[in-house]
N, C-alpha and C positions, 0 to 999 in steps of 0.2 A: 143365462142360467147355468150353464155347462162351466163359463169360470167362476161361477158364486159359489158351484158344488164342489169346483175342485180345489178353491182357496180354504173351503169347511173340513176338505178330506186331508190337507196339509195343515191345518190347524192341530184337528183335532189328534193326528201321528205326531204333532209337534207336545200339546200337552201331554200326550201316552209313553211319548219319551222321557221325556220331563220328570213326568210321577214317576217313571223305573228306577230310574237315577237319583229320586229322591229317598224311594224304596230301599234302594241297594246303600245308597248313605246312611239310613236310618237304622239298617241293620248292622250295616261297620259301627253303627254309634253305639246301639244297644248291648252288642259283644264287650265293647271294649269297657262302658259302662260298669258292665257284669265281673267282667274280668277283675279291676280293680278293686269293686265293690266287694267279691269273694278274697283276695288279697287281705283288704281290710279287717275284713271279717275272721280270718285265716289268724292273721297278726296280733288281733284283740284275745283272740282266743287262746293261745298260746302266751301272750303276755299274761293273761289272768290265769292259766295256768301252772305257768313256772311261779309265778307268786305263790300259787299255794302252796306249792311244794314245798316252800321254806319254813311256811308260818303254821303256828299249830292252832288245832291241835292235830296228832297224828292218829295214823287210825293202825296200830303193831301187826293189829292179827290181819287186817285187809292187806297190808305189806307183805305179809309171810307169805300169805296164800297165792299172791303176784308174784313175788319170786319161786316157789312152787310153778305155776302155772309156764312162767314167762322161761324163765332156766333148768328147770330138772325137765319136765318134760320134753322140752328142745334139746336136750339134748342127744338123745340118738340120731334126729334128722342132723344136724349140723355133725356131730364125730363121726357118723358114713357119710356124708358131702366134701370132710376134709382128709378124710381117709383116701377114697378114691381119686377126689385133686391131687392129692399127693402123689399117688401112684402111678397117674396118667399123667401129669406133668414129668416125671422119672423118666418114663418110657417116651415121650414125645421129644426132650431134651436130649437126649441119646440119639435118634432118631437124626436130629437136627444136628447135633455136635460132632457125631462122627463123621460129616461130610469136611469139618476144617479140623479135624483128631482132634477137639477140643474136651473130652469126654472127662476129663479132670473137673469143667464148672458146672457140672451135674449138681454135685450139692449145693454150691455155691447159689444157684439159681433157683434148685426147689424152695430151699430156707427163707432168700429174699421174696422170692416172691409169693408162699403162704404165709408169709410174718406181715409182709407190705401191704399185699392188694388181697391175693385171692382170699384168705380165709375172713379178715374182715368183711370185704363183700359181698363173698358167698355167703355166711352166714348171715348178713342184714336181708338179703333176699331170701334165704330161708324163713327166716324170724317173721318178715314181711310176711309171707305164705302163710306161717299158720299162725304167729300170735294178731298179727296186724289184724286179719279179717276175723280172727276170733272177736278181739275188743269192739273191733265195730259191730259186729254181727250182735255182741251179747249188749252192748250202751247200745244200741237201734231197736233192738227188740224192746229195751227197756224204755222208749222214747216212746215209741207206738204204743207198749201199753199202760202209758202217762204214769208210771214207776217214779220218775223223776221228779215229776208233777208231785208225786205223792212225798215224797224227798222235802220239795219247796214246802210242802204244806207243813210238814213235821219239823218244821227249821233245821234242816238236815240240808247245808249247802254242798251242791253234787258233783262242783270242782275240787272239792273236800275229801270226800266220801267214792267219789268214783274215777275222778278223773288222775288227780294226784299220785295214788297207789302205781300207779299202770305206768305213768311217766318215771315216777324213782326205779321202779322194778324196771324197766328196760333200760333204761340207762345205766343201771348198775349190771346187773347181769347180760347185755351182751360182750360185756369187755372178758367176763367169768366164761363165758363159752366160745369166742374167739381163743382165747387163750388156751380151753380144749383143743380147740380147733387146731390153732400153731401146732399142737404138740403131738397132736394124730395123723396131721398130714405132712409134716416131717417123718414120721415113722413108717408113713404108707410108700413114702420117696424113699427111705432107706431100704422096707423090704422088700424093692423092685429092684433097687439098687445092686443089692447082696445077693438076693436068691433067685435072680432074673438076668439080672447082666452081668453078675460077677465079680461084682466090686468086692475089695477088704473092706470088712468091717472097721479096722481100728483108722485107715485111712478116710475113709467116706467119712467117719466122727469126728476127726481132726479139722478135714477141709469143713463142717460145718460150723464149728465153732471159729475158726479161723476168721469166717464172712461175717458170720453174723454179729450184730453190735446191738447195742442196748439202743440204741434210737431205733432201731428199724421194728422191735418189739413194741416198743412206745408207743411211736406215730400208728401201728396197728389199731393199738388197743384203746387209745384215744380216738380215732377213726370209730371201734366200735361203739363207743359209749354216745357219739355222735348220731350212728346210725340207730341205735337204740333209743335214743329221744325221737329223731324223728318218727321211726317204728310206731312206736307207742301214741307219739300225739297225733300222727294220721289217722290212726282208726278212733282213740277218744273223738276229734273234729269231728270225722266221717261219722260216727255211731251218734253223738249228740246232734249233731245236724240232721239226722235221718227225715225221709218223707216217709210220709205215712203209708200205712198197708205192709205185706210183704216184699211187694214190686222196691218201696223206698229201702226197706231195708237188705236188698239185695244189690241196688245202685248204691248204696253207700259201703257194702263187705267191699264191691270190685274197685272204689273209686278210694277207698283206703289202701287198698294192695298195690292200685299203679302209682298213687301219688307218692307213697311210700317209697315203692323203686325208681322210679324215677329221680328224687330229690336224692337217694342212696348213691346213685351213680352221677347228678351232678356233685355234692356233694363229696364227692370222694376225689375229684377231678382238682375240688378250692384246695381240698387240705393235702393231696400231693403234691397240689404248685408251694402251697406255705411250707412244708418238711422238707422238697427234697429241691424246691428250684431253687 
């Protein structure tokens, strides 16, 4: 009896392991499942939205009011974001450069690198902050209270009519506000430059244009236009995807803002190996 029970009690840890391990596969399978399945999903939707963008008809006044929202607005957070980059990169490169008297590629360094990197992806994470979780917030609200629904009903299709507007306006107007951007935190480098550490003015102008080339403007501002699609078509995703209630429309504003930055910063990573590698 004693070995019948104990063959039962090794059975029965033999099945209970079994199942865990089937459990834990089940859940590797369901992830990965998921994963793709949102991929997919991800991919359809952005396919049928770049279509619309082409095709008409267009909607003038919904465009104006996207670029309104998405570029005049943004711009005070992005010209004080590049303003102060520029000024702390100034002083940080001084910092660093007088330890090998290299104090001459001040400019050289501020210009490349708010033309290059910073201002482009400073302001796509701006943009991300408050246009991104706007658009979702405001397409989610509008999900939840079947707005959309009401869209379909009135054959008013809502990749048309809501989704479209939000993707031309970010992609045309972030390259319009980097390009602020360039040109404020340049000037923020130069009056650190001049009225801080005591550069000439007509030398610091010189050495800036000296560095600076028309590709390294470019590769910025096509960078932005990048980042401003994705901007844009994260939070459309995110806001037409919404679950329902408050709760869904609040997991869709924050899953629009990291999905955003994150794809900003890989994304930034593809298109400096294509420009400069």
């Amino acid at each position: 009896m004693t070995d019948a029970a104990s063959n039962s009690n090794k059975q029965n840890l033999f099945c209970t392991g079994i199942c865990s391990i089937l459990n834990i596969f089940q859940a590797v399978g369901h992830s990965i499942l998921s994963f793709f399945l949102s991929i997919g999903t991800l991919s359809f939707f952005i396919g049928k939205a770049t279509k619309h963008c082409f095709l008409p008809p267009f909607y003038p006044r919904l465009l104006f009011k996207q670029f309104i929202d998405i570029g005049y607005y943004s711009l005070p957070v992005v010209g004080m974001t590049a303003l102060f980059t520029g000024m702390v990169l100034a002083l940080q490169s001084y910092t660093g450069f007088t330890r090998f008297n290299a104090e001459s590629a001040i400019a050289g360094v501020v210009v490349l690198s708010i033309t290059r990197e910073l201002a482009p992806v400073l302001a796509g994470l701006m943009v991300a902050g408050r246009v991104g979780a706007a658009i979702a917030a405001e397409i989610g609200t509008m999900r939840v209270t079947e707005q959309i629904d009401a869209l379909v009903t009135l054959s008013v299709n809502p990749f048309k009519y809501l989704i479209a507007p939000r993707v031309i306006a970010g992609t045309i107007m972030l390259p319009l506000l980097v390009l602020v951007g360039d040109i404020v935190g340049v000037f923020g480098g130069y009056i650190v430059s001049i009225y801080d550490l005591g550069f000439s003015s007509g030398s610091y102008i010189n050495q800036t244009w000296d560095v600076l080339e028309r590709m390294d403007v470019i590769s910025g501002l096509i960078k932005a236009a990048v980042f401003g699609f994705l901007v844009s078509m994260m939070g459309c995703y995110h806001g037409f995807n919404s679950g329902r209630g408050a709760q869904g429309v609040g997991t869709a504003t924050t899953y629009a803002v990291v999905s955003a930055s994150i794809l900003i910063l890989v994304f930034n990573f593809i298109l400096t190996q294509v420009f400069f590698s």
